[in-house]
Backbone bond lengths (Angstrom), bond angles and torsions (degrees), N, CA, C in turn:
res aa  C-N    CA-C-N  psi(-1)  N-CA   C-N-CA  omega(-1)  CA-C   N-CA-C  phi
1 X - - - 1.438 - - 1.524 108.85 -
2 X 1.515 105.40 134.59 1.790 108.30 167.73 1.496 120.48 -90.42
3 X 1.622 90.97 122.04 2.058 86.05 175.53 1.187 94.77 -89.60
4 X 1.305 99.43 148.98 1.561 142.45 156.15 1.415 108.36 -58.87
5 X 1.500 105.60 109.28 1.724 91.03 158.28 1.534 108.28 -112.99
6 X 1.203 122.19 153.20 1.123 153.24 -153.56 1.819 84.02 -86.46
7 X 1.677 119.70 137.27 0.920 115.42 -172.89 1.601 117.16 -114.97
8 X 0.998 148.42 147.71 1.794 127.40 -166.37 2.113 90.49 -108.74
9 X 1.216 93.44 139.56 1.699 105.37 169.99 1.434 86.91 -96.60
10 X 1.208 115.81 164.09 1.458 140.75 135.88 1.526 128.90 -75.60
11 X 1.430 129.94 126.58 1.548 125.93 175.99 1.770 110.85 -25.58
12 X 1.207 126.24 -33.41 1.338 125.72 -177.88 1.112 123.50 -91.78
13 X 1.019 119.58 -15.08 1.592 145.57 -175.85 1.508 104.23 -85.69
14 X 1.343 117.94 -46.07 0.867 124.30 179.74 1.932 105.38 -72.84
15 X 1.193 103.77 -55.94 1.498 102.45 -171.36 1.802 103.70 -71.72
16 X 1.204 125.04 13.07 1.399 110.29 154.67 1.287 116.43 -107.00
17 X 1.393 115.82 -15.87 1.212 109.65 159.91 1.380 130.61 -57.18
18 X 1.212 119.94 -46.62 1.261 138.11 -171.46 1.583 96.24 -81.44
19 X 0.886 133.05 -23.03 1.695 125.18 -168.54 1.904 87.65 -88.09
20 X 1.090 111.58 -23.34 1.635 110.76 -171.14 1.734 108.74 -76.32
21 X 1.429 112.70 -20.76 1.167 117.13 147.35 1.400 146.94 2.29
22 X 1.511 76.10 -79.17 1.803 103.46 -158.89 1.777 106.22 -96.49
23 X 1.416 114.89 4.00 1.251 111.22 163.98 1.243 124.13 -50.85
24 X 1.664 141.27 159.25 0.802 128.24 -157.06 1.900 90.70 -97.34
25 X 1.832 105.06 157.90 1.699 117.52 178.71 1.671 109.00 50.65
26 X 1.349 106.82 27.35 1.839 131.99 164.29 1.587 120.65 -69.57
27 X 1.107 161.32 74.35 1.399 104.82 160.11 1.523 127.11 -116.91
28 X 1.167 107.69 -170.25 1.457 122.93 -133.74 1.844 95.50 -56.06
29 X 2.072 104.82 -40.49 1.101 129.06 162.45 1.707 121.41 -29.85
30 X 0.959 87.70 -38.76 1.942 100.68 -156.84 2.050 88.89 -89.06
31 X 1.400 122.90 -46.02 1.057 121.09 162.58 1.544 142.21 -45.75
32 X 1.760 101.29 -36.06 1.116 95.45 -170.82 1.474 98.66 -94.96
33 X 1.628 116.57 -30.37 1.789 95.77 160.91 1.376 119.29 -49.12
34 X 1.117 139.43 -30.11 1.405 131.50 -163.43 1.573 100.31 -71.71
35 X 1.779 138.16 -30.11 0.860 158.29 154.76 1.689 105.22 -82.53
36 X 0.686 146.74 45.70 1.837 134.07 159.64 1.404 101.66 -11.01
37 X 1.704 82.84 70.78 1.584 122.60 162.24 1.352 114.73 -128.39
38 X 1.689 111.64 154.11 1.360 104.78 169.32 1.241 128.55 -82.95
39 X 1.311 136.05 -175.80 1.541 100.85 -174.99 1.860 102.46 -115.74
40 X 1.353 80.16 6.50 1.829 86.44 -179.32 1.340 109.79 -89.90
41 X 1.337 119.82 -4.89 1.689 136.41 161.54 1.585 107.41 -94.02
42 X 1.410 124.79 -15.95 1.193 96.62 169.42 1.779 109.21 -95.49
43 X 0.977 114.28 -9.28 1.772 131.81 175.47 1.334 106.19 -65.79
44 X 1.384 120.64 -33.26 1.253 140.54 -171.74 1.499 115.08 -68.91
45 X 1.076 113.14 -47.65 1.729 139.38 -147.51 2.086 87.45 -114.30
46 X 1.461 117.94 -38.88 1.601 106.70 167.47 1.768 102.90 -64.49
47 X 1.000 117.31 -41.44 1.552 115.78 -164.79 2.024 97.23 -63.84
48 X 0.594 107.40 -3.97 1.280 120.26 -173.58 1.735 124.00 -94.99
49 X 1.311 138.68 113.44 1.502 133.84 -142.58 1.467 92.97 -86.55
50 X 1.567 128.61 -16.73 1.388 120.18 -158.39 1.486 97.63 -100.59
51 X 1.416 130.89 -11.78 1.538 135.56 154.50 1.587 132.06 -87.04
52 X 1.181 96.66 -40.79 1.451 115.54 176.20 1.730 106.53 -20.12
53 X 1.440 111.29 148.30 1.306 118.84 167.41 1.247 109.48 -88.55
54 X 2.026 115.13 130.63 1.521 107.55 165.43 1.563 91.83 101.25
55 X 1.584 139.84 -5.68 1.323 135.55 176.47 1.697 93.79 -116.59
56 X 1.310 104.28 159.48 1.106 129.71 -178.61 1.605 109.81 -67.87
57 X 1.609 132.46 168.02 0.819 123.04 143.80 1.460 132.32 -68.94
58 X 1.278 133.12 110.34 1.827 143.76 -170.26 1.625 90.57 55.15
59 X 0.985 118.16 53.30 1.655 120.19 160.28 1.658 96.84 -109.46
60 X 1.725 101.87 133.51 1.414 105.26 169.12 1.314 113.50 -97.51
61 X 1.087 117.25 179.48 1.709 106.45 165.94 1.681 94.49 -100.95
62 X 1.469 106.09 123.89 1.214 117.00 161.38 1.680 126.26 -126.53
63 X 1.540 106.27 134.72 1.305 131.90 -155.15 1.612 108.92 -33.53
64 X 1.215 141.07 160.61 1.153 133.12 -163.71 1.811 107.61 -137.76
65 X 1.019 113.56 106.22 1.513 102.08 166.14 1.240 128.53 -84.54
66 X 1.625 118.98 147.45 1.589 110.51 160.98 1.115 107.84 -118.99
67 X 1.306 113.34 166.07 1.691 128.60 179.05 1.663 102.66 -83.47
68 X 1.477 88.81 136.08 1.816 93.08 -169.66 1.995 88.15 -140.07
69 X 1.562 86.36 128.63 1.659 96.89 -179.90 2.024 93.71 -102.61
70 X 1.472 109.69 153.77 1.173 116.94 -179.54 1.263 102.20 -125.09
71 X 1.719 128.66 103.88 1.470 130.42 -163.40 1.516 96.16 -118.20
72 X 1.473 104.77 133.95 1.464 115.48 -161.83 1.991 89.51 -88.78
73 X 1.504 100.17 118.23 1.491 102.51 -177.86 1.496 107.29 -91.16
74 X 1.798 91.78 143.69 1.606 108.08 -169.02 1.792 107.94 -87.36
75 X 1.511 119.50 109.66 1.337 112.30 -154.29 1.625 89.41 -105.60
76 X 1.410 119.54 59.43 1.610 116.14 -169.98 1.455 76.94 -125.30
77 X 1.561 114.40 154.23 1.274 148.12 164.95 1.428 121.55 -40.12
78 X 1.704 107.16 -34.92 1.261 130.21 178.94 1.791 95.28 -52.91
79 X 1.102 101.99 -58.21 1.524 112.31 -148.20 1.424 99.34 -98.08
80 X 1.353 122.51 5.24 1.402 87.04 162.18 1.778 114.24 -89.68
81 X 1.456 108.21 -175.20 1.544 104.96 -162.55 1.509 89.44 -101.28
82 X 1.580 117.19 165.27 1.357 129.42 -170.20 1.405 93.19 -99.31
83 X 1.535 102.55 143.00 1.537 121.03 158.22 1.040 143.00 -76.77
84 X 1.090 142.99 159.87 1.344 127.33 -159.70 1.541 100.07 -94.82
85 X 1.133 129.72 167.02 1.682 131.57 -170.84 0.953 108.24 -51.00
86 X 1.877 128.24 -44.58 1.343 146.22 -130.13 1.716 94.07 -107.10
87 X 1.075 144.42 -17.54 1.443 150.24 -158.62 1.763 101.96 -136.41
88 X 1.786 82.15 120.54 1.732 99.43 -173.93 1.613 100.97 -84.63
89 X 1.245 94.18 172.58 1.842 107.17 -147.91 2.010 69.12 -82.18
90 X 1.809 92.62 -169.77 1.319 117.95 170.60 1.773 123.45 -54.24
91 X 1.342 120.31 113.64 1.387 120.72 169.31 1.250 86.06 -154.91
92 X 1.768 104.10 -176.07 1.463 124.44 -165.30 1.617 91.32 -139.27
93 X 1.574 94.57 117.54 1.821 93.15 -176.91 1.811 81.63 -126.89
94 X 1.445 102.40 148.58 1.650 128.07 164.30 1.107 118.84 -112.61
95 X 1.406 126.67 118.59 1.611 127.34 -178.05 1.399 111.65 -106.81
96 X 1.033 137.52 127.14 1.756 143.36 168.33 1.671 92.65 -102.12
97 X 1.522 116.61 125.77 1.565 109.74 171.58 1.697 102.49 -131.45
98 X 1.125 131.55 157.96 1.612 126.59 -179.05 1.234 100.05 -64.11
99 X 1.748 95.83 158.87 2.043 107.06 -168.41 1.459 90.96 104.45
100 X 1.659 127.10 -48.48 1.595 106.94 177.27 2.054 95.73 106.47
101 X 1.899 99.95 17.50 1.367 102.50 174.62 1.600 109.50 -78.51
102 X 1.239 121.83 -171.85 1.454 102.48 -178.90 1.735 83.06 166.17
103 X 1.325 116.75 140.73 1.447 129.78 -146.80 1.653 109.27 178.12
104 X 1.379 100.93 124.78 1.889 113.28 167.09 1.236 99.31 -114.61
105 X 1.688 94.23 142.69 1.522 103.50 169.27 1.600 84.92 -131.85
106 X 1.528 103.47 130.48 1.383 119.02 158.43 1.607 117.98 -128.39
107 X 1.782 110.09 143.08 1.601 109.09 -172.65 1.491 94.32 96.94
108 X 1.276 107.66 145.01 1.227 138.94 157.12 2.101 117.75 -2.24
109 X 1.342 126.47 74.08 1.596 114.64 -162.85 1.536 86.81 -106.94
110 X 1.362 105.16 -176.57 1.790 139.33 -172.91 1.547 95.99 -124.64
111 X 1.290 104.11 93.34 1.445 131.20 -178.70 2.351 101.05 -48.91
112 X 1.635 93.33 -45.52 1.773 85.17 172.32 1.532 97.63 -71.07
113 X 1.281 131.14 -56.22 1.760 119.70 -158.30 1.248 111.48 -42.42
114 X 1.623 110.20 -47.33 1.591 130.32 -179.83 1.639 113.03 -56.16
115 X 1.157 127.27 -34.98 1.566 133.14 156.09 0.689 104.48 -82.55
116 X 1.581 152.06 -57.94 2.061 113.42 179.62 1.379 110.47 -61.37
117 X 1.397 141.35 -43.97 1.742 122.43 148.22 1.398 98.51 -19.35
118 X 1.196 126.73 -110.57 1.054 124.25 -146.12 1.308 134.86 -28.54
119 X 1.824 105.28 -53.91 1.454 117.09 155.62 1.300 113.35 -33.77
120 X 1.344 115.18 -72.28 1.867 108.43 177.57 1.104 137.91 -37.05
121 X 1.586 118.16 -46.02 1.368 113.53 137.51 1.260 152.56 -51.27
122 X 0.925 121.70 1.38 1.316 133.72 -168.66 1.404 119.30 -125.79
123 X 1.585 112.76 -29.62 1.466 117.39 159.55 1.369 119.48 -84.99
């Protein structure tokens, strides 16, 4: 009888395996024969951040901040910006059109944009 010995990968070994993966018309199947591997060990070792394709080597994902300014907005008349001739000020219009479309526009719209929408829907 032949024993089996149990074989050791290396961290890199492993992550080229697993990067061999994700080629395109691959699968995971077709890989681990190419290695007389199982493929539930290579499923094993993707679930894993230190093999994974597209992660670093021993890179974690760590949390990311952004800088966020909080600007106290001026809600006076002064400051809001002017419209153009063609675009009606703030209201809340509801359209039902056949087909079973159905659409709110609230704030400031472009009375033509809002009819070629419509047209489009409807043809």
């Amino acid at each position: 009888m032949v024993r089996r010995t149990k074989r050791l990968w290396t961290d890199e070994e492993k992550r080229s395996i697993c990067v061999q993966t994700t080629a395109p018309d691959v699968s995971v199947a077709q890989v681990a024969r190419r290695y007389a591997l199982n493929a539930n060990m290579i499923f094993k070792w993707l679930r894993d951040a230190r093999y994974a394709p597209g992660s670093a080597p021993g890179a974690v994902d760590a949390p990311v901040f952004l800088p966020v300014e909080i600007v106290n907005p001026a809600r006076s008349e002064a400051a809001r910006p002017t419209l153009p001739s063609n675009v009606l000020p703030d209201c809340l219009l509801e359209i039902e059109i056949a087909g079973g479309h159905r659409f709110r526009v609230s704030g400031p719209y472009d009375p033509e944009a809002l009819a070629r929408l419509i047209r489009g829907l409807s043809g």
